[in-house]
N, C-alpha and C positions, 0 to 999 in steps of 0.2 A: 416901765414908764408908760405914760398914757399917750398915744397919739393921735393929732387932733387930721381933722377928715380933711382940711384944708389939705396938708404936707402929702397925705396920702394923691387926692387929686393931684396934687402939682408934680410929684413922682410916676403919674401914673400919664401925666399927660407929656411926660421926656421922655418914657418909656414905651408907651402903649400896652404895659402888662396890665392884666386882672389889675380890679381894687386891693383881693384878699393876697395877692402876691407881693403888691407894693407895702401894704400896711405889716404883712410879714418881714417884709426886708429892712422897713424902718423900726421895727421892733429888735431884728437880729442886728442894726446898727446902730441903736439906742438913739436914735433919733436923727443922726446923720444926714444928711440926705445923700452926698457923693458916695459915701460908704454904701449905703442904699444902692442905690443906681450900679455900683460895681459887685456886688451881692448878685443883684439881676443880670449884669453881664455875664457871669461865674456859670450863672443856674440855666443862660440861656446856652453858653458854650458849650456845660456840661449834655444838655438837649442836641446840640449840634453833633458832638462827639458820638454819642450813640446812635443817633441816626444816619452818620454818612454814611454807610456800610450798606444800607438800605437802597434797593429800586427805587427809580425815581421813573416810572414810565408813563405818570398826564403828568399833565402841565398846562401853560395856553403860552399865545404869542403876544407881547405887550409892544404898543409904538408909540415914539411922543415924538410931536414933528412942531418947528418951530417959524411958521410960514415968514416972522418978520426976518427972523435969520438966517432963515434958508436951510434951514438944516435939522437931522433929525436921526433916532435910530430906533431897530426893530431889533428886540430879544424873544429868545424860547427861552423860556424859566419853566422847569422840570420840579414835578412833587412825587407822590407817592399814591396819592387815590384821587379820583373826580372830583368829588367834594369840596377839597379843597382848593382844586384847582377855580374852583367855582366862588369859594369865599371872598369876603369882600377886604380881608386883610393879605388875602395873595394878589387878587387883582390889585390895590393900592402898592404892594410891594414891586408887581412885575412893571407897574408906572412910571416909580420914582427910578428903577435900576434903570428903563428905557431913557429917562429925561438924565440921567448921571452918562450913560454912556454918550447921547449927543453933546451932553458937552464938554467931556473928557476923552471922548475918542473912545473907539474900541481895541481893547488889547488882546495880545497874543494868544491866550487863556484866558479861561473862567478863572483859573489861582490868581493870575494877574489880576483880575476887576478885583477878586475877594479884598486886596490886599491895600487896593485904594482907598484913601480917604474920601468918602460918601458926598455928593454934590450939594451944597446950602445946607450941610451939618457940621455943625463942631465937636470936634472929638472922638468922633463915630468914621471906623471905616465899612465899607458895605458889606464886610462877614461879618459885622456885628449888627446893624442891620437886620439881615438875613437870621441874625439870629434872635432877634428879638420877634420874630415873628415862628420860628421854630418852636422858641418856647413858651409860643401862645397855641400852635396845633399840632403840637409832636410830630412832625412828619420831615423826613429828609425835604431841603430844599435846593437847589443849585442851577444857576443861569448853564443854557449848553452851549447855546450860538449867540452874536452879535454881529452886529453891524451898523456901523454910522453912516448915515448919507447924507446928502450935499445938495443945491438946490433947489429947483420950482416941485414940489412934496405933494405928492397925496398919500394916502392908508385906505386902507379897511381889514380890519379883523371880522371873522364869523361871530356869531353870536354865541358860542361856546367858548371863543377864544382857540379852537383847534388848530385853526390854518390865519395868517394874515400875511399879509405885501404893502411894500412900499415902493412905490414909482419915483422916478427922478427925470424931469425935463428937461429942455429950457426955449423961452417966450415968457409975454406978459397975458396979464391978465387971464388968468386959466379961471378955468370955472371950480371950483370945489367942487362937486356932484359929478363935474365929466370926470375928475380923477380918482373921486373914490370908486366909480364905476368900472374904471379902468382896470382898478388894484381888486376888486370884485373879480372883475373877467379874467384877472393872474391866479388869482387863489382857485379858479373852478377848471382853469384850461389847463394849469400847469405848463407855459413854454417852459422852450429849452435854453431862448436868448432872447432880446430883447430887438436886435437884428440879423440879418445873413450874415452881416460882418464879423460879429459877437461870436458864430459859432468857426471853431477850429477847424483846421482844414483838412486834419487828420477823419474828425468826425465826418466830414463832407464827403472826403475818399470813401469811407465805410459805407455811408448811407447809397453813396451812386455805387457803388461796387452791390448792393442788395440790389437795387432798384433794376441795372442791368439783368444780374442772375435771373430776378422774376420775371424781366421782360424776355429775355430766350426761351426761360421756361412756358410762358403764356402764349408767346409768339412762334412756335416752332413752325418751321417750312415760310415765315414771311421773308421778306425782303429786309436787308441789314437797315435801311434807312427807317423802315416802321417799327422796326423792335426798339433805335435809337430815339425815337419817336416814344415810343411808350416808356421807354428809362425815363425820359424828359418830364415826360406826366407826370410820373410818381414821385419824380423828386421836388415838381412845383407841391404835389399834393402835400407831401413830407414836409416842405417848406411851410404851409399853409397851414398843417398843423400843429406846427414845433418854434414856429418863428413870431413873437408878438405881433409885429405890425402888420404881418401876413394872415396870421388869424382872423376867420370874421369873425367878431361883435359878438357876444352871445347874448345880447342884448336887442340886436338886429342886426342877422347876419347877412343882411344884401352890403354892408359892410364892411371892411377888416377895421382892425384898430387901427392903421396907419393911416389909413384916410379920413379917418374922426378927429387922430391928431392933427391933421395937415389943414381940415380945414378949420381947426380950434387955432391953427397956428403956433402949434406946441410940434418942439421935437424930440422924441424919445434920444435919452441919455441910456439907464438903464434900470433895474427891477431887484428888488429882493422879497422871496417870497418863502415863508417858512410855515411848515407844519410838525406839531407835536410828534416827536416821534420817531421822524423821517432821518435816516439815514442820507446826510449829500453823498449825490452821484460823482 
């Protein structure tokens, strides 16, 4: 039967397949259109199937933050080559998964989110989704991490999409640009907390238990009070540069962040900062 270019568009725009995939599908459904549309489903799962098996080592990090709502979340969505990770149908993908996880929360697993029904779509859960874009670039796809946050929000992703962060405050009137700069200063400094408090006290033990050793070591034949003296150094130093608000600015570092905050009159809550790749510590 003949099919006209209209039904092909309209299949193609609930789908996002090729034209010559959609006009195939409404031909192998003789005109159909649901028939169609689950043809496509079939052909993208079948895509999905053979590709899970496959490395997934680039990716980029996607965020969607919702200032009226206060809320927001950050994903690493994982592919198989650069390229893609760079296309403009995986960035759109790693988007909408970011904006579905703010406002369905983040679950326990990646199986978990696959398994949800997709945020402002009907019918569509988000491995179908994911699949409809699998079998538009053959390549494994899969979210690794999430996380929802809560909040006065800023972001910033790199321009590769490699490494991004999201801050969490709270005060009024924050400036946009002081906190994507902030979440800038996360992604290149890498802390370890967002305050002294944040870090465990176990970690703390270990770090002054180094900081000592090197100070005996450095310090041999001083007096106990200079050596306790130089442990004290190092572990300000440690602090300063493992702890957010204790780090200076690298933007200008006669600064730390904490004093940028205090006089923006914002208080640091906490940070989530992800890069492709990265195994958490």
């Amino acid at each position: 039967m003949e099919i006209n270019a209209a039904d092909v568009k309209k299949l193609r725009d609930r789908t996002g397949m090729q034209m010559m995939k959609c006009k195939a599908a409404l031909t192998e459904a003789g005109g159909d259109m649901e028939k169609a549309v689950e043809i496509l489903r079939k052909q993208n799962k079948e895509a999905q199937d053979k590709a899970a098996s496959r490395e997934t080592a680039e990716g980029r990090i996607s965020v969607f933050i919702d200032p009226v709502a206060k809320m927001g979340a950050i994903l690493e969505l994982r592919c198989e080559s650069a390229p893609v990770a760079k296309n403009e149908l995986f960035v759109a993908l790693g988007n909408e998964l970011a904006k579905h996880i703010a406002h369905k929360g983040a679950p326990a697993s990646a199986e978990e989110l696959l398994a949800q029904p997709l945020h402002g779509a009907t019918g569509r859960t988000v491995h179908e989704r994911i699949g409809e874009v699998v079998g538009l670039m053959r390549e494994n796809v899969k979210p690794q991490r999430m996380k929802k946050v809560e909040g006065v929000l800023g972001s910033y992703v790199h321009h590769d999409g490699a490494v991004g962060a999201v801050v969490c405050l709270e005060g009024a009137n924050a400036d946009p640009q002081l906190l994507r700069d902030i979440c800038m200063h996360i992604t290149a400094k890498s802390p370890v907390a967002a305050t002294r408090e944040q870090i465990s006290q176990d970690r703390i033990d270990k770090e002054t238990e180094i900081a000592k050793s090197q100070a005996l070591e450095e310090g041999k034949n001083k007096p106990a009070n200079i050596i306790d003296k130089m442990a004290e150094g190092k572990m300000k130093k440690w602090f300063a540069e493992n702890v957010l608000t204790e780090q200076p600015f690298v933007k200008d570092e006669s600064k730390t962040v904490g004093e940028l905050l205090k006089a923006a009159g914002l208080t640091l809550k906490s940070f989530v900062r992800f890069r492709v790749g990265e195994v958490p510590s």
